[in-house]
C-alpha positions as a LaTeX table, in Angstrom:
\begin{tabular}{lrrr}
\hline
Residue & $x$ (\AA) & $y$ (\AA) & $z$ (\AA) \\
\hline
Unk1 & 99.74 & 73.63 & 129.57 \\
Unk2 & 100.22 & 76.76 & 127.51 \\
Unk3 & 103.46 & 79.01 & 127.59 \\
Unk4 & 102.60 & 82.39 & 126.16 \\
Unk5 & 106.37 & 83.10 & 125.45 \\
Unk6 & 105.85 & 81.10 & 122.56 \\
Unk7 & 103.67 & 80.64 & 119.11 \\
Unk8 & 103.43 & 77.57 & 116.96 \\
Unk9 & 102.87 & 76.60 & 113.51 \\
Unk10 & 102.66 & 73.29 & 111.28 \\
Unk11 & 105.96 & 72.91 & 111.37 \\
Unk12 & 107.71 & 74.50 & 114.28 \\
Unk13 & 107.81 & 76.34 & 118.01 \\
Unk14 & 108.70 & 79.74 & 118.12 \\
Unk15 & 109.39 & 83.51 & 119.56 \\
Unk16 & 110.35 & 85.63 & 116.61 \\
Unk17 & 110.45 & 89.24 & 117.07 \\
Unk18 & 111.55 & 92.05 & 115.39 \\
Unk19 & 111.97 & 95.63 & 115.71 \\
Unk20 & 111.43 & 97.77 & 112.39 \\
Unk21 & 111.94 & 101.60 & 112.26 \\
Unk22 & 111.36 & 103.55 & 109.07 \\
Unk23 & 110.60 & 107.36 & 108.34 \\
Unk24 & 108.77 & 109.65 & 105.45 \\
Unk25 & 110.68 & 110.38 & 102.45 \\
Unk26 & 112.86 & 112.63 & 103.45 \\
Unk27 & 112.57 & 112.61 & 107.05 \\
Unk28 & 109.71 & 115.05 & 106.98 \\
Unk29 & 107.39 & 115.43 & 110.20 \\
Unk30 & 103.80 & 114.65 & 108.39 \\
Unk31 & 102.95 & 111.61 & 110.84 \\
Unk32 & 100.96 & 113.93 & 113.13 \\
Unk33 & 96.94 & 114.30 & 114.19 \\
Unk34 & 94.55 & 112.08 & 111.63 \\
Unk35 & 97.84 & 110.96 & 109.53 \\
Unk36 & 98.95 & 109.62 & 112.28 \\
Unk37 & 95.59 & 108.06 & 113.80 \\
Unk38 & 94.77 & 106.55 & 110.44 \\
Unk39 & 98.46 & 104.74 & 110.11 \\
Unk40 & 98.11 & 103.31 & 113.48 \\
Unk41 & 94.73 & 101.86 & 112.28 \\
Unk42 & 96.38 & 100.63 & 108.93 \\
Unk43 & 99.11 & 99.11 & 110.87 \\
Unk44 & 97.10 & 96.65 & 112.68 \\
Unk45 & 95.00 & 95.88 & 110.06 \\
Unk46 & 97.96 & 95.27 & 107.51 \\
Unk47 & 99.30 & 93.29 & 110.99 \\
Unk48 & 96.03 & 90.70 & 110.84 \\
Unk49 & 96.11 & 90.46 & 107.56 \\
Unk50 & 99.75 & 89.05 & 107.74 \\
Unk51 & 98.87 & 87.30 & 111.17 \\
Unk52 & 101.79 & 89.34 & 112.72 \\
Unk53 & 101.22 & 90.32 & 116.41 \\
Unk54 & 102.15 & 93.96 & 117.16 \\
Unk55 & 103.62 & 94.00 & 120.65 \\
Unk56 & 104.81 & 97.94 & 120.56 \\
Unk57 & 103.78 & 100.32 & 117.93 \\
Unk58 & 104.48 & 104.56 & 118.35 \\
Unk59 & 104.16 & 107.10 & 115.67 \\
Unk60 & 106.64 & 109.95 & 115.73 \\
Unk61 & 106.14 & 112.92 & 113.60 \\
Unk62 & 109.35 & 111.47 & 111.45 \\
Unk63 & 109.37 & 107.82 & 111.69 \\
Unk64 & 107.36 & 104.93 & 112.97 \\
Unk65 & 108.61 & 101.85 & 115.30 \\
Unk66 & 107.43 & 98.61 & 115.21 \\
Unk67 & 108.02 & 96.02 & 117.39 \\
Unk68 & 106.36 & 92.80 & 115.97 \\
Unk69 & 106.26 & 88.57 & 116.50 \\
Unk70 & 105.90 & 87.05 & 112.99 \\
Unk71 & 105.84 & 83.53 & 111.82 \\
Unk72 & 109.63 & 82.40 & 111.06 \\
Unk73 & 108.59 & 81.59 & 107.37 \\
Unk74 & 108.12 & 85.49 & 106.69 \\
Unk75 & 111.13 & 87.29 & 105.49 \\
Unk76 & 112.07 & 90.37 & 107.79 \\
Unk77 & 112.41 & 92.35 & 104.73 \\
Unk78 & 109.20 & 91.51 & 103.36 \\
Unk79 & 107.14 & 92.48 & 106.30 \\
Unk80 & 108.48 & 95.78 & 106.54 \\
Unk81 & 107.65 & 96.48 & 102.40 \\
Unk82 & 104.43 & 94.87 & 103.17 \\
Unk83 & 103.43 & 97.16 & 106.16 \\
Unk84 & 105.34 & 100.17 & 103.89 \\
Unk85 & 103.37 & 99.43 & 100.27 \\
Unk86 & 100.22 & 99.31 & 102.31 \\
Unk87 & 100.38 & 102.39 & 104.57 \\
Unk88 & 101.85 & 104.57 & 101.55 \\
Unk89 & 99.20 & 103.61 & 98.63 \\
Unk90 & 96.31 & 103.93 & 101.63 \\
Unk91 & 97.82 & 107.11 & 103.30 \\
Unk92 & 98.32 & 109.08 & 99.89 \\
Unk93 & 94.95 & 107.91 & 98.29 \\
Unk94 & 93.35 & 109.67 & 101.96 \\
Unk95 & 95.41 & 112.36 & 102.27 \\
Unk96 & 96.36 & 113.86 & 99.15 \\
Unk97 & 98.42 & 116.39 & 100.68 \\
Unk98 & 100.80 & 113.65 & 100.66 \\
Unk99 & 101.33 & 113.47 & 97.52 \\
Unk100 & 102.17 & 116.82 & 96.50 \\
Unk101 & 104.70 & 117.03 & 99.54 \\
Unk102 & 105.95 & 113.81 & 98.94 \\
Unk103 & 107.43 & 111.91 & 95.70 \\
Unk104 & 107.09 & 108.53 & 97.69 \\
Unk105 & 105.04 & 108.41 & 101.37 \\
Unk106 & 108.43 & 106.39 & 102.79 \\
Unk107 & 112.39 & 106.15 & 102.47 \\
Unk108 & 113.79 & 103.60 & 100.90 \\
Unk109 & 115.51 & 101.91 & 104.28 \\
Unk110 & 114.71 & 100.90 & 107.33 \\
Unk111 & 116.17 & 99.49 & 110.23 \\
Unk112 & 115.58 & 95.69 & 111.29 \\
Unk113 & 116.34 & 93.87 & 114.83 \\
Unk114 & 115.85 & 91.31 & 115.56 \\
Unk115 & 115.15 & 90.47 & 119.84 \\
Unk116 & 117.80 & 88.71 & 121.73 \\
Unk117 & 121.09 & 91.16 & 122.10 \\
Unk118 & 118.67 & 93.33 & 123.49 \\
Unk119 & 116.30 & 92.04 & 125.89 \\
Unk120 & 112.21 & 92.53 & 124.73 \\
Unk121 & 111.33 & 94.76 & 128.12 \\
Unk122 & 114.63 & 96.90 & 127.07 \\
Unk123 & 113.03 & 97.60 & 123.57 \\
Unk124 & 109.72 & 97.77 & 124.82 \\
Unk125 & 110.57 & 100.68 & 127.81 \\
Unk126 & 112.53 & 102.97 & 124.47 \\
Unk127 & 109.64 & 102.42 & 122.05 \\
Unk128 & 107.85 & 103.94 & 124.91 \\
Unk129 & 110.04 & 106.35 & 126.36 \\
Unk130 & 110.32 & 108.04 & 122.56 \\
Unk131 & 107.18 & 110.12 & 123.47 \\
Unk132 & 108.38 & 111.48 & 126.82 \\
Unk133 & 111.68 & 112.87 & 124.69 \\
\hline
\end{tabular}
């Protein structure tokens, strides 16, 4: 019998998700039309590569959320500087727009939750609902 609710590895049994936000440098609205289209594809590409499931994933014009299920032996922090490092250097070498608008493609921060306080449907109906506001 299989239970989808949950992933395994070597070791352990798990449901590990998180919720990462971050925006442009600046907060500046450049994640629109093929920006946009190519950083979704980037995204799930970076997300294989990792073997990170992306359960939610919308682009706004300032800032990107990400609701993923990763492996409990990967570091919150280093998934969201691996999914930033990636999208910049790719994003900036295709668009060089970027790069004169932008010293760096992203901030610095980001934001980081982890599911439980908040249930997953709950963070799942306000990634979605950010388009419709």
């Amino acid at each position: 019998m299989s239970d989808t609710r949950y992933r395994r590895n070597a070791g352990c049994v798990y449901s590990l998700k998180y919720h990462l936000v971050w925006c442009p440098k600046y907060r500046r609205k450049v994640l629109v039309g093929k920006i946009a289209e190519e950083l979704r594809s980037l995204l799930h590409q970076k997300a294989q590569e990792l073997d990170v499931t992306i359960e939610a994933l919308e682009i706004m014009p300032d800032h990107v959320h990400l609701f993923i299920e990763s492996d409990p032996t990967e570091a919150p922090q280093r998934l969201a500087n691996q999914f930033k490092g990636f999208t910049s250097r790719w994003l900036r070498q295709k668009f060089p727009e970027l790069r004169s608008r932008l010293p760096s493609m992203w901030s610095r921060s980001y934001y980081v939750g982890t599911i439980g306080h908040v249930s997953e449907d709950a963070v799942k109906r306000y990634i979605e609902m950010q388009k419709a506001s």
